[in-house]
GUDRENDO-431303 format. One line per 5 residues: number of its first residue (from 1); for each residue x, y, z of N, C-alpha, C, O. Coordinates in steps of 0.2 Angstrom, whole numbers, padded with zeros to 4 digits. Example, Ala and Ser with C-alpha at 12.3 -4.5 7.8 and 13.67 -1.06 7.14 Angstrom:
2
1> 0066/-0028/0039/0062/-0022/0039/0066/-0016/0039/0071/-0017/0042  0064/-0011/0035/0068/-0005/0036/0064/0000/0039/0067/0006/0040
END
This chain:
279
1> -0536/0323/0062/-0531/0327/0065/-0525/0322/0068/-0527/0318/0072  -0519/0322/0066/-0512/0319/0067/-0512/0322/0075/-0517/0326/0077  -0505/0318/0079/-0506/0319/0085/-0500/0326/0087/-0499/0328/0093  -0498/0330/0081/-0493/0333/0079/-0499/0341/0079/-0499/0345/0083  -0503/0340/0075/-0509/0345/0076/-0515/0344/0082/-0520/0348/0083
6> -0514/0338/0085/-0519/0340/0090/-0514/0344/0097/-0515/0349/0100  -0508/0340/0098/-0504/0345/0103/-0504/0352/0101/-0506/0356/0104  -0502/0353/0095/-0503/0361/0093/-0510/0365/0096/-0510/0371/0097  -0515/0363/0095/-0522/0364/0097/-0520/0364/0105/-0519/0370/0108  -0521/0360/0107/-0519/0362/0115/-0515/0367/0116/-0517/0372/0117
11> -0509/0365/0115/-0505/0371/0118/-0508/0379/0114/-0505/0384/0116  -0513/0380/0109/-0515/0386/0107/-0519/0391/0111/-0525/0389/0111  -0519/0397/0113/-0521/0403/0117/-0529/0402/0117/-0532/0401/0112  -0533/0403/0123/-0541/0401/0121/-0543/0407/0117/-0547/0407/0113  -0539/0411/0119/-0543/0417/0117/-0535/0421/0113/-0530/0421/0115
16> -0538/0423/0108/-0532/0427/0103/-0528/0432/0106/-0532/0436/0108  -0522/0432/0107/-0519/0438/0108/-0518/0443/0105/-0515/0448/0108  -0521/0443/0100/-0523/0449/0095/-0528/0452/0097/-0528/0458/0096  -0533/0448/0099/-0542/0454/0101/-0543/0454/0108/-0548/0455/0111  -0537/0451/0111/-0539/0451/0119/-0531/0452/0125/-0526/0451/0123
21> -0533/0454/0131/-0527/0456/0134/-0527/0451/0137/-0521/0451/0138  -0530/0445/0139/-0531/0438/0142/-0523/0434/0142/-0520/0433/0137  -0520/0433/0150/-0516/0429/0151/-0516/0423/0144/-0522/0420/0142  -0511/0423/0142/-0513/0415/0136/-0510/0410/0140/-0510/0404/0137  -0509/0410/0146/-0507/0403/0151/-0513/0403/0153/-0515/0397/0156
26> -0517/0406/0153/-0524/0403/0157/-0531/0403/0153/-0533/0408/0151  -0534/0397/0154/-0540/0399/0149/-0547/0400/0155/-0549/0396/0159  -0548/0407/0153/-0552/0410/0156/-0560/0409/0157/-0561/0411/0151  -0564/0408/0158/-0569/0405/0158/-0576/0409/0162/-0582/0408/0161  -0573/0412/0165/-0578/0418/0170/-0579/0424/0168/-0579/0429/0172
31> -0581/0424/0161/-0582/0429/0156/-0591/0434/0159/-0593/0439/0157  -0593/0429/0163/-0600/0431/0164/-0600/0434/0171/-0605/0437/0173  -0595/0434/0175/-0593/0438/0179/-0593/0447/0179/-0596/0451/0181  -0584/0445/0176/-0581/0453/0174/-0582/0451/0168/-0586/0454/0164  -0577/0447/0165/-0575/0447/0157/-0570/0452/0156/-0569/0456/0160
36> -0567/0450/0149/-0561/0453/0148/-0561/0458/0142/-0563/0455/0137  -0560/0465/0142/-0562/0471/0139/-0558/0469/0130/-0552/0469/0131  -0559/0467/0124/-0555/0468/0120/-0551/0475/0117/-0553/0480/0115  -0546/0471/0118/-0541/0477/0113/-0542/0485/0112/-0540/0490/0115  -0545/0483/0106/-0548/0487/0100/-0551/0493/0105/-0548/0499/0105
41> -0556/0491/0110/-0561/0494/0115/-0558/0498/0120/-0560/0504/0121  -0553/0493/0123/-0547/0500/0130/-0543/0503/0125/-0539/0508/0128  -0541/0502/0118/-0539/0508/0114/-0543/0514/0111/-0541/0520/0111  -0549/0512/0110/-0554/0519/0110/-0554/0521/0116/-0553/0527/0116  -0555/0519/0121/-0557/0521/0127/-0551/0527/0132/-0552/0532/0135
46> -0545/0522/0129/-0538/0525/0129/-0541/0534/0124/-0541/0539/0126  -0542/0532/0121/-0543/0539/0115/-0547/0544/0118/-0546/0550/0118  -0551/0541/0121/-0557/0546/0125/-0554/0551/0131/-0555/0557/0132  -0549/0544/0133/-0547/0549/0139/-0542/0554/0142/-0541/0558/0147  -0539/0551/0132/-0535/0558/0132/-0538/0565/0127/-0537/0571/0126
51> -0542/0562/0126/-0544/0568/0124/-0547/0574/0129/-0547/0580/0129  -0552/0568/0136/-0553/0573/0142/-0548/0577/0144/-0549/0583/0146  -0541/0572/0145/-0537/0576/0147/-0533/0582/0146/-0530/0587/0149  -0535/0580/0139/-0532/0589/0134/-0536/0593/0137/-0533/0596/0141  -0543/0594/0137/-0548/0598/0138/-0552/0596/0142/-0557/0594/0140
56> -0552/0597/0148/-0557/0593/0152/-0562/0596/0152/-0567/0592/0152  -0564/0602/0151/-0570/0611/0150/-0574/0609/0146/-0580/0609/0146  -0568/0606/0139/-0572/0607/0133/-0577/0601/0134/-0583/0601/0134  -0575/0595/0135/-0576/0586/0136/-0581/0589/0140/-0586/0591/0137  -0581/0588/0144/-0586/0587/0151/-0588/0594/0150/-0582/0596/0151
61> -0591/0599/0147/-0596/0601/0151/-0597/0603/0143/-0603/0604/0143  -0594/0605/0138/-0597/0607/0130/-0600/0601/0126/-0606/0601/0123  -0595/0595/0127/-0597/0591/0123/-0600/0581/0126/-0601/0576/0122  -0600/0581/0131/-0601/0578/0136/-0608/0573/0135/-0609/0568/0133  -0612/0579/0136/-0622/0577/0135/-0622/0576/0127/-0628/0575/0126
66> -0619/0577/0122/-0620/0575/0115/-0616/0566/0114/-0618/0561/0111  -0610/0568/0117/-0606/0560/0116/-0613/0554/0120/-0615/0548/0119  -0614/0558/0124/-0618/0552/0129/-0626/0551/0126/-0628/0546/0128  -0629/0555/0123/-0635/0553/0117/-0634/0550/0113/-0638/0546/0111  -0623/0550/0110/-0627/0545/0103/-0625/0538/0107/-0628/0532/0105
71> -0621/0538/0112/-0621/0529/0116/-0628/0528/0117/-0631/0523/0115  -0631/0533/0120/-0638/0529/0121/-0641/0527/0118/-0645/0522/0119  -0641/0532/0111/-0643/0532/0105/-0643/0523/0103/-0647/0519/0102  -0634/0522/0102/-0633/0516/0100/-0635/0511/0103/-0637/0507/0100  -0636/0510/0111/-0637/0505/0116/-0645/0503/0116/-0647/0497/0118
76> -0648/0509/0114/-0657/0509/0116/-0660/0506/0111/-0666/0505/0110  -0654/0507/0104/-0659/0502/0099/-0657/0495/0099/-0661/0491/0097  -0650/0494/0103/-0648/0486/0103/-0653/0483/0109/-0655/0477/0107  -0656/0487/0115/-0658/0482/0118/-0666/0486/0116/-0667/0490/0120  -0669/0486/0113/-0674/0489/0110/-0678/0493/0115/-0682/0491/0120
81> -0677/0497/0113/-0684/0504/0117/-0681/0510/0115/-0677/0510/0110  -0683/0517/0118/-0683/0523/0117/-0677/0528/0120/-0676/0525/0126  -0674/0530/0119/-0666/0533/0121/-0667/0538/0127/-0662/0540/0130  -0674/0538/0126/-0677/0544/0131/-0678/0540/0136/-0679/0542/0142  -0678/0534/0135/-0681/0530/0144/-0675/0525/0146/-0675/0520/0149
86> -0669/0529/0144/-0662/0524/0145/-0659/0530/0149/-0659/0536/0148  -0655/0525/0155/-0648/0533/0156/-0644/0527/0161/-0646/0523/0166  -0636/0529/0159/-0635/0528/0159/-0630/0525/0168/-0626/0530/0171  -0630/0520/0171/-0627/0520/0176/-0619/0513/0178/-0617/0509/0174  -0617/0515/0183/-0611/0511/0183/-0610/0503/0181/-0605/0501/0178
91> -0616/0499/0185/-0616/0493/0186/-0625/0491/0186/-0629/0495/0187  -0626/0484/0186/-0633/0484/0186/-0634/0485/0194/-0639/0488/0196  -0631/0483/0197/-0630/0481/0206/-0634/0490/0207/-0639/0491/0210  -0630/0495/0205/-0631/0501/0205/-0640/0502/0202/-0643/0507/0203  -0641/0499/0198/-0647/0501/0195/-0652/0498/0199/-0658/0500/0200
96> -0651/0492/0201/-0656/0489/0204/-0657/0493/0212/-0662/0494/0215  -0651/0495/0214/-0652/0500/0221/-0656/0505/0220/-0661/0505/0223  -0654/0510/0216/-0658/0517/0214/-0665/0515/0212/-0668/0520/0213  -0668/0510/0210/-0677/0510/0210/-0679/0507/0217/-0683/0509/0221  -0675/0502/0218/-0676/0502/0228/-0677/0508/0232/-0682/0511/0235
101> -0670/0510/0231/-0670/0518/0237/-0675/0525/0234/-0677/0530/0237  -0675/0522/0227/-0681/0529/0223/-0687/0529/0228/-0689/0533/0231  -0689/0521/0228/-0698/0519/0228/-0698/0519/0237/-0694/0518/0241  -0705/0522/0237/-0709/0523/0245/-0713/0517/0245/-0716/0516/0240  -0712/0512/0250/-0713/0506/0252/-0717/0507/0260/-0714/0508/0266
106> -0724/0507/0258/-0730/0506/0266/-0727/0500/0269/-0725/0494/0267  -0727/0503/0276/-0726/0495/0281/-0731/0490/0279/-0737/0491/0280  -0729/0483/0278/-0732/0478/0277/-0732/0476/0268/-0733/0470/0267  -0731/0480/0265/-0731/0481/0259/-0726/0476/0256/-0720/0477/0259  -0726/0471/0250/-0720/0463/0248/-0720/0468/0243/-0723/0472/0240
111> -0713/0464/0244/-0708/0465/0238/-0706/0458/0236/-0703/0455/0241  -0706/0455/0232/-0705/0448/0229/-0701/0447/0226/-0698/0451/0223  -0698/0439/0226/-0689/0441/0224/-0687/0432/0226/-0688/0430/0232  -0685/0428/0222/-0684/0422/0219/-0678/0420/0227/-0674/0424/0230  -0679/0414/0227/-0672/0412/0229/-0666/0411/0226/-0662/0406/0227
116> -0664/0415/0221/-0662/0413/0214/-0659/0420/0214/-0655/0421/0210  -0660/0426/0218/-0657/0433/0216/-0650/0431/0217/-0648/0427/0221  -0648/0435/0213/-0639/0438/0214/-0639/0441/0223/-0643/0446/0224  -0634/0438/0227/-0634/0439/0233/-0633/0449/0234/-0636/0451/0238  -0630/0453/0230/-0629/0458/0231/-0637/0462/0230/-0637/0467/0233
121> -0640/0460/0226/-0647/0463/0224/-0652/0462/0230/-0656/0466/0231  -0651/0455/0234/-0654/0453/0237/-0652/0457/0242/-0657/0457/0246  -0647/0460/0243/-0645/0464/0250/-0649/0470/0250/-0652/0472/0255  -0647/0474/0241/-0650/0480/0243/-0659/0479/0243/-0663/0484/0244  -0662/0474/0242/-0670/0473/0244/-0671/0472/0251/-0675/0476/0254
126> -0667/0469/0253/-0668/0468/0260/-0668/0475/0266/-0671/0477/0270  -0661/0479/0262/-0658/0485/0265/-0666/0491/0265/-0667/0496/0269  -0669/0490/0260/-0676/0494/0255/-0681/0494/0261/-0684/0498/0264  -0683/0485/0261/-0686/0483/0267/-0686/0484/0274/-0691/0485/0277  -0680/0484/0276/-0678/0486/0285/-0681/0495/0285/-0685/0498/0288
131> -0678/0496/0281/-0679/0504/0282/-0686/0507/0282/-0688/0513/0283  -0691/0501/0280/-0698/0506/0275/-0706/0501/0279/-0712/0502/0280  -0701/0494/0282/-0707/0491/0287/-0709/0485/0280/-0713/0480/0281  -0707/0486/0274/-0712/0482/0271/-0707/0474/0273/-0703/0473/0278  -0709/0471/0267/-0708/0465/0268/-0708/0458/0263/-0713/0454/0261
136> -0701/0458/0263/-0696/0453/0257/-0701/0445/0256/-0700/0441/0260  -0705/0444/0251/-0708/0436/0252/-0703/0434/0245/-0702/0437/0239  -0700/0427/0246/-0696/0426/0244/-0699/0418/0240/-0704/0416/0242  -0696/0417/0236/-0702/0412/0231/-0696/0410/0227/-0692/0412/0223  -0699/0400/0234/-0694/0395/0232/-0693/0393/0223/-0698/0393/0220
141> -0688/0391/0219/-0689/0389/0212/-0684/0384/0210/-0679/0385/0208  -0686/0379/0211/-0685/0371/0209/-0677/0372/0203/-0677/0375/0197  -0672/0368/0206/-0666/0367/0199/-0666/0360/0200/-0667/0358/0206  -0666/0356/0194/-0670/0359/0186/-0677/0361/0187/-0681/0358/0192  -0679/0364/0183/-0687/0364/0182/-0690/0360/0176/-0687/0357/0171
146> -0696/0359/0176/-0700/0354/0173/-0701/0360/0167/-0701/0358/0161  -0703/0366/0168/-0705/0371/0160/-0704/0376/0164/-0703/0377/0171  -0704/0382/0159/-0703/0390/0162/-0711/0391/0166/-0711/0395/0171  -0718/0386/0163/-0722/0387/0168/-0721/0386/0174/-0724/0391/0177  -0717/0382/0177/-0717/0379/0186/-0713/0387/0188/-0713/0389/0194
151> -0711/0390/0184/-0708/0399/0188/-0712/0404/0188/-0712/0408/0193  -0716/0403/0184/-0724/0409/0183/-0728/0407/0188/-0729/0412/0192  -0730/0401/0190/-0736/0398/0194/-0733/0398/0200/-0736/0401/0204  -0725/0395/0202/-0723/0397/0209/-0725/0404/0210/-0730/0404/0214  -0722/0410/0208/-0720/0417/0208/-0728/0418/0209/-0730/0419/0215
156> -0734/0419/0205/-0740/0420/0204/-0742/0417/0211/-0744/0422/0214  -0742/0412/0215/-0744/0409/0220/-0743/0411/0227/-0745/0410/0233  -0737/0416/0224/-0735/0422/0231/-0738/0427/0230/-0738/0431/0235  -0742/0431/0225/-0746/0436/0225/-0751/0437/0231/-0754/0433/0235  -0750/0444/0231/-0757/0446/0236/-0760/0453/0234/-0757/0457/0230
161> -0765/0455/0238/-0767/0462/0239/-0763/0467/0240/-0764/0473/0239  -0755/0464/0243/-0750/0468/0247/-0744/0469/0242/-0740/0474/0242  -0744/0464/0238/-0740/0463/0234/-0738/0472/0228/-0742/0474/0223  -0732/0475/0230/-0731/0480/0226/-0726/0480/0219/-0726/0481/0213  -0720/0477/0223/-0713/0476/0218/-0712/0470/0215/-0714/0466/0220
166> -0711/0466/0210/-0706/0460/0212/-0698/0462/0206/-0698/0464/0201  -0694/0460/0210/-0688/0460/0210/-0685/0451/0205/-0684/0446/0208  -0685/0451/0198/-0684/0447/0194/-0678/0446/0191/-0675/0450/0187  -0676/0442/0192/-0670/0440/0188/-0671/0438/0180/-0676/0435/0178  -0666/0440/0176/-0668/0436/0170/-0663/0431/0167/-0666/0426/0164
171> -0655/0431/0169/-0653/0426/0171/-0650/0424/0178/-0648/0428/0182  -0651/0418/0179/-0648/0420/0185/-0641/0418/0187/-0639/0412/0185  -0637/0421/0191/-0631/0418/0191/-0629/0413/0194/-0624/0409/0194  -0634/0412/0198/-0632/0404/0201/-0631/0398/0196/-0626/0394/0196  -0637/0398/0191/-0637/0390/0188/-0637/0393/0182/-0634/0389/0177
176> -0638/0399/0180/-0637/0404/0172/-0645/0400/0169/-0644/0399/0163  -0651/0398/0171/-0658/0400/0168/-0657/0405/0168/-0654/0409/0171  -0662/0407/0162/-0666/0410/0159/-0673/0412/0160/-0677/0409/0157  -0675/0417/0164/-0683/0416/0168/-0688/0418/0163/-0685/0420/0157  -0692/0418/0163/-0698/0418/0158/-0701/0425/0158/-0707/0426/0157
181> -0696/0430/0158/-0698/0439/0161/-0702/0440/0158/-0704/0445/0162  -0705/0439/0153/-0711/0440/0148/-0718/0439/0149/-0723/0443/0149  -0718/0433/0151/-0726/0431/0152/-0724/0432/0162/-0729/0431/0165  -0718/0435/0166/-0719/0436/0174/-0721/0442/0172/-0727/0443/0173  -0719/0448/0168/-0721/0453/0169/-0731/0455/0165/-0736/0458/0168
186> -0730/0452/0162/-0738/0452/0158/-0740/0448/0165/-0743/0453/0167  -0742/0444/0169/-0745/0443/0174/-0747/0446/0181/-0752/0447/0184  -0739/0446/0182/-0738/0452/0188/-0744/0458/0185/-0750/0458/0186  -0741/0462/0181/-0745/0469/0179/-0753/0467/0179/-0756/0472/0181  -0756/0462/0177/-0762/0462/0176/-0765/0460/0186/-0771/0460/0187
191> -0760/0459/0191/-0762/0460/0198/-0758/0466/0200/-0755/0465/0206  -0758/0473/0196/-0754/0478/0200/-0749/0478/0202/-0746/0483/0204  -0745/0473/0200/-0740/0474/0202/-0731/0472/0199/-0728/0467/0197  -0730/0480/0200/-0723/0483/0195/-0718/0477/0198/-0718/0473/0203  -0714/0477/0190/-0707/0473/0189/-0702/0475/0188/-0702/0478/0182
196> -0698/0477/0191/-0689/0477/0190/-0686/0470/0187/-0689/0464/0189  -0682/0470/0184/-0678/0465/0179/-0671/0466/0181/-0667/0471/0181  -0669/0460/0184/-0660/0462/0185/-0658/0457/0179/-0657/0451/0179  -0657/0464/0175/-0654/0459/0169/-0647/0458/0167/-0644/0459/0162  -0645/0457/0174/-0637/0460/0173/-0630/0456/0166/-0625/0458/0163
201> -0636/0448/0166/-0631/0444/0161/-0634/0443/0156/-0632/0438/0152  -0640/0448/0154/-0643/0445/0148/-0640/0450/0142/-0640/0447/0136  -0637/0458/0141/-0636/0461/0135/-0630/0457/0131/-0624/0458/0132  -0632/0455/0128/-0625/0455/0123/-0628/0445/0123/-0627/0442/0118  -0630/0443/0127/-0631/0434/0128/-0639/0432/0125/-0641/0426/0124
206> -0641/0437/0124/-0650/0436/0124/-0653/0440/0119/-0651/0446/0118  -0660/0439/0115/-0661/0444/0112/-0664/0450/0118/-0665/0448/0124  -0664/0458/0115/-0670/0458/0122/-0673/0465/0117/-0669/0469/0113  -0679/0465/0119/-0682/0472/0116/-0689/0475/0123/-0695/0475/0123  -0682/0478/0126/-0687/0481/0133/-0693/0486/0131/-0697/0486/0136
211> -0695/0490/0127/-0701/0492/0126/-0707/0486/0126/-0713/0488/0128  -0706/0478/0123/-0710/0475/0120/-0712/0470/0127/-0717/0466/0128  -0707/0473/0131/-0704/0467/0138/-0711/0469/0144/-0715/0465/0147  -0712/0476/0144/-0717/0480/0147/-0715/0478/0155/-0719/0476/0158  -0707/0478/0158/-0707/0478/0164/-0705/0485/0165/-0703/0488/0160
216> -0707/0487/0171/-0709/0495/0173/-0701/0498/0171/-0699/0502/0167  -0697/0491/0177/-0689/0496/0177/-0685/0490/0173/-0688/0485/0171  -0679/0490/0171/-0674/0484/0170/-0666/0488/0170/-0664/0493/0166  -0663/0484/0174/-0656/0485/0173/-0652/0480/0170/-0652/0474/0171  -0646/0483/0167/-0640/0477/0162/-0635/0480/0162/-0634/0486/0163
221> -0629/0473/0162/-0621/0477/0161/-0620/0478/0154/-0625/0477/0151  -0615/0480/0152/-0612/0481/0145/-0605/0478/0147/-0601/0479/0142  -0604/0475/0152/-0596/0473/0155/-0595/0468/0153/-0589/0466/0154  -0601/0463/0151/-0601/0456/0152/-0600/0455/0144/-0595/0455/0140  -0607/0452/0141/-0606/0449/0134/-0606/0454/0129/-0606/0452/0123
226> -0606/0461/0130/-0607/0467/0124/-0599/0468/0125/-0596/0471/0120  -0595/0466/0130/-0588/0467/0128/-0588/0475/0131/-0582/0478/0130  -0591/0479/0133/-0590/0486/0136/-0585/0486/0144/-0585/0483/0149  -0580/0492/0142/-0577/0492/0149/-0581/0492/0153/-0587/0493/0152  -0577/0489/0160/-0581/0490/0167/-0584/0498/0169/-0580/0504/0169
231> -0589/0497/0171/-0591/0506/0172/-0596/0508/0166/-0598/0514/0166  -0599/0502/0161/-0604/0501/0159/-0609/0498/0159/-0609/0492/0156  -0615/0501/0161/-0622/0499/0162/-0628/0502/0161/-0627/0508/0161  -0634/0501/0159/-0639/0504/0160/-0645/0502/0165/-0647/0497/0168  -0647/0509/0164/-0656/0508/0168/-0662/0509/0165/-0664/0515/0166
236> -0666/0504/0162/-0669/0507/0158/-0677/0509/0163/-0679/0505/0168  -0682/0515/0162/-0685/0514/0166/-0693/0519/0160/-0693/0524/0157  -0699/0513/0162/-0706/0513/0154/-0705/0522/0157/-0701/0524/0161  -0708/0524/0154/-0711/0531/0155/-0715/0535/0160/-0714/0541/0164  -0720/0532/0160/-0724/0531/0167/-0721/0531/0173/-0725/0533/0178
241> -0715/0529/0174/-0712/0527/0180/-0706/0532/0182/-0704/0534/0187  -0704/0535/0177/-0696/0538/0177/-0698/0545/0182/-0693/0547/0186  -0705/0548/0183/-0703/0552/0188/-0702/0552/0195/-0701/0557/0199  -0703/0545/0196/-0700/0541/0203/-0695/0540/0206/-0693/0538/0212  -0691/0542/0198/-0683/0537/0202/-0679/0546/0201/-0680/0551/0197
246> -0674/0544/0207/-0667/0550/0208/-0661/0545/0206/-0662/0539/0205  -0657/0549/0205/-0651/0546/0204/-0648/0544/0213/-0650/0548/0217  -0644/0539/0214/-0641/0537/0221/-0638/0544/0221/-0643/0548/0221  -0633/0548/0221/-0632/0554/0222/-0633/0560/0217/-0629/0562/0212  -0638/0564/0220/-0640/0570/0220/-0633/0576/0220/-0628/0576/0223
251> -0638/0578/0213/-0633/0584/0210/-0636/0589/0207/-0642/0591/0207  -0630/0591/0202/-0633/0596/0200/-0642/0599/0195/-0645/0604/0194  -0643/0593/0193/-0651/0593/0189/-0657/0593/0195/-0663/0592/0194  -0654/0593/0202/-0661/0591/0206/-0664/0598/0206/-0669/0599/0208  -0661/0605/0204/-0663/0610/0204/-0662/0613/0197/-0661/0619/0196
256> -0661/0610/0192/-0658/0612/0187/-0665/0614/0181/-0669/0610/0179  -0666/0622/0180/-0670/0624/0176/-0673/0624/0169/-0677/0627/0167  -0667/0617/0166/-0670/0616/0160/-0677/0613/0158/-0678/0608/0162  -0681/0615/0153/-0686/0611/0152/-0686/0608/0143/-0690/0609/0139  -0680/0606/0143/-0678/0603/0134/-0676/0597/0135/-0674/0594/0130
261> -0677/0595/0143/-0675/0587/0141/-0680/0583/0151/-0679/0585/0156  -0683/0579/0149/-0685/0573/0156/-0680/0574/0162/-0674/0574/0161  -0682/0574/0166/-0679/0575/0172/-0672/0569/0174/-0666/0569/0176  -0678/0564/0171/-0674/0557/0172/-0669/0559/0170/-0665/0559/0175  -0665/0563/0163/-0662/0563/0158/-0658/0569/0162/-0652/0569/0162
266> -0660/0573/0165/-0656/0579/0169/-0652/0576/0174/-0646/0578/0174  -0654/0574/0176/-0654/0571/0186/-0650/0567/0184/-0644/0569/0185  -0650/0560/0180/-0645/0556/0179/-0638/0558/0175/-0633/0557/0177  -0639/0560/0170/-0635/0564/0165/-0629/0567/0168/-0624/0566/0165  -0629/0569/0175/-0625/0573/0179/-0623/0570/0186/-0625/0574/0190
271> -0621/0566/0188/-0619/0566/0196/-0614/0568/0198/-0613/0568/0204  -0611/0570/0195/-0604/0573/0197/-0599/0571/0195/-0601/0567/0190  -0592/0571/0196/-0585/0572/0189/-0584/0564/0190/-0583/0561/0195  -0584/0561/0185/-0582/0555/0185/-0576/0553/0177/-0575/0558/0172  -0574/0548/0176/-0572/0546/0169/-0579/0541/0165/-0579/0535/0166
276> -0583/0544/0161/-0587/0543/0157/-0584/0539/0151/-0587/0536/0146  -0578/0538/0150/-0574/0533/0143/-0578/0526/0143/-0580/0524/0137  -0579/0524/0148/-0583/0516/0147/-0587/0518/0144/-0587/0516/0139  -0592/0522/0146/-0600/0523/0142/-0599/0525/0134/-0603/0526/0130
END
């Protein structure tokens, strides 16, 4: 490369102004944060919204619960499991609160949780705790680590009889490891005790196939590396567990008479009027 083609290289846009809305003076790098929606994407979304706007009757209340089956449809084969045990919520931060404030927590009763959690997840644990008497044991984890074993055996090493939740990261955003969710949930479960997954930066960066994952709950963005507007996310939660969890606000399915679809699927499906375009 001549010094005529490496300056052209620099001064060129990191990211295309063709498939992204991205300032081209700035090369943006904190994609794992929000991330920047392409093009293509806030113009279907753009499509969506006008189409609510023509009809909002028809949109939201005729054709509404069929658009949001085939998203789940498409979502629940990309991160592998059942479309029946997905529903859809704002943000992971949102998913990981709704299985906290779902779950009854005896005084004295752990909830376990890395010193490695995303600060806001860590709040809504804390917030779970103060309220319920139990109590947050928190499990130191060495940067760098020697193998993904020294995270299982630390984690494991905090187990007890009392031990109900743990609260797992799978990436985490401090240092961006990758936690070993696989063989913590396969051991956890073999001492009683349910996994939550905050998976907030793994869809779209990681393989993932949650049926095979066998954590109880897990949540993910779709904002981050799937490229979906903000105000998409899910929650996926095994079968066995989903008649535990409410949506954070109570609406119209908490009384709702149908028996053609899982409550999960009722109750979430509906919280009230929102713009549903990102999903």
């Amino acid at each position: 490369m001549n010094h005529a083609d490496f300056e052209s290289e620099l001064s060129a846009p990191a990211a295309s102004p063709a498939l992204w809305p991205l300032d081209p003076e700035i090369v943006f790098l904190n994609h794992g944060s929000f991330g920047s929606c392409p093009i293509a994407v806030l113009d279907r979304q753009t499509e969506y919204r006008r189409q609510l706007e023509r009809e909002p009757v028809t949109f939201l209340v005729r054709e509404l619960e069929g658009r949001l089956n085939s998203a789940r449809a498409a979502l629940s084969e990309y991160v592998g499991c059942d479309r029946e045990d997905l529903v859809f919520v704002p943000n992971a931060i949102t998913g990981v609160n709704t299985v906290l404030r779902s779950l009854s927590f005896a005084p004295g009763e752990e909830i376990l949780v890395t010193d490695h959690e995303y600060n806001a997840c860590r709040n809504a644990l804390d917030f779970a705790a103060e309220r319920s008497g139990a109590v947050p044991v928190v499990v130191p984890i060495p940067f760098p680590i020697s193998s993904p074993d020294e995270i299982v055996e630390r984690v494991m090493e905090r187990v007890t009889s009392r031990s109900r939740l743990a609260l797992i990261d799978h990436v985490t955003s401090q240092t961006g490891m990758i936690l070993p969710v696989a063989e913590l949930t396969r051991r956890l479960r073999e001492r009683n005790v349910d996994v939550l997954v905050d998976g907030a930066h793994a869809p779209g960066m990681i393989p993932l196939n949650l049926s095979q994952l066998g954590a109880a709950y897990y949540t993910g963005n779709c904002h981050k590396w799937i490229c979906a507007p903000k105000g998409a996310a899910f929650l996926y939660a095994n079968r066995t567990h989903q008649a535990a969890l409410r949506p954070l606000t109570i609406s119209h399915g908490a009384n709702s008479p149908r028996t053609d679809r899982s409550r999960f699927q009722i109750e979430f499906g509906w919280t009230g009027t929102g713009d549903p375009s990102a999903v």
